[in-house]
N, C-alpha and C positions, 0 to 999 in steps of 0.2 A: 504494500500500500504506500501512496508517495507520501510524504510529509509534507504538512501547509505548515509554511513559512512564512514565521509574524506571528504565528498564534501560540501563547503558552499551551493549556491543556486544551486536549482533543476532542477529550470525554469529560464529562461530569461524576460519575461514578464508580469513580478508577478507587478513590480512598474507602470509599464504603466496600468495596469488592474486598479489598487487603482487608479491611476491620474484621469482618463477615468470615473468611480465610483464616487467619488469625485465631479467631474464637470458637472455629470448630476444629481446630489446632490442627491444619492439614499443611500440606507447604504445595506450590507454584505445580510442582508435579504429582501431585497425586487430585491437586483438584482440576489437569490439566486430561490426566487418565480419566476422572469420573465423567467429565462432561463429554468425553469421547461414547457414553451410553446412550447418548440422547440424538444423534448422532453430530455432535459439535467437536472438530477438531483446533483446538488451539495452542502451539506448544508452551511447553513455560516459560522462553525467552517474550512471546507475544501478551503472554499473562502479566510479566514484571511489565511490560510498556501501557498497557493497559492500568495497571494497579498504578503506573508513574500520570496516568493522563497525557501518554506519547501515544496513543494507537487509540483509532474508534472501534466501539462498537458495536456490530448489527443487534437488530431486536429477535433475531435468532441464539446469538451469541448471546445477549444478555438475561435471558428468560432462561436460557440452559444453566446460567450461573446462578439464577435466584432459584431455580427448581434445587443442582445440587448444593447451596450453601444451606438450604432451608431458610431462606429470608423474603421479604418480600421486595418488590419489581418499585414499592412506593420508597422502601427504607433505600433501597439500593439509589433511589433519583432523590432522595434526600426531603421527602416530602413528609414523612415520621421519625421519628426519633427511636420507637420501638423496633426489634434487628429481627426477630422472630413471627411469624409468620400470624 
C-alpha cells in the first residue's frame, strides 16, 4: 500500500487495536495467526504499522480484529470507553 505523505496517522484505531492486544495478553503474531480464521491475512510487520497508525485499515480487516480481540467495532473507533463487548 503506498504511503500518503503529509499525513501523521493513517488510521484512527491503531492504539485501541494494541490496548485490546495487550489485554488479552497475545503478541502481533499470534493475533496475526487468529485472524487468519476469519479469512483475514495480515502479517505482524503490517499489524505493528497499523497498531503505529502507519497503514489503513479495511472494514474487513477491522471487524476480523474486533471479532478476534472480543471488543467492540465502537471501543475500537473510540466512541466508548468500555473495551469489552
Amino acid at each position: 500500500m503506498k504511503k500518503i505523505k503529509g499525513i501523521g496517522q493513517i488510521n484512527i484505531t491503531g492504539d485501541r487495536i494494541k490496548e485490546a492486544r495487550l489485554r488479552a495478553n497475545i503478541s502481533q503474531k499470534t493475533l496475526s495467526e487468529r485472524l487468519e480464521l476469519y479469512p483475514v491475512y495480515i502479517c505482524r510487520g503490517s499489524l505493528s504499522r497499523i497498531e503505529n497508525g502507519q497503514r489503513a485499515v479495511s472494514d474487513i480487516e477491522i471487524d476480523a480484529i474486533s471479532k478476534t480481540l472480543n471488543v467492540s467495532l465502537d471501543y475500537l473507533f473510540g466512541r466508548v470507553d468500555k473495551i469489552n463487548r
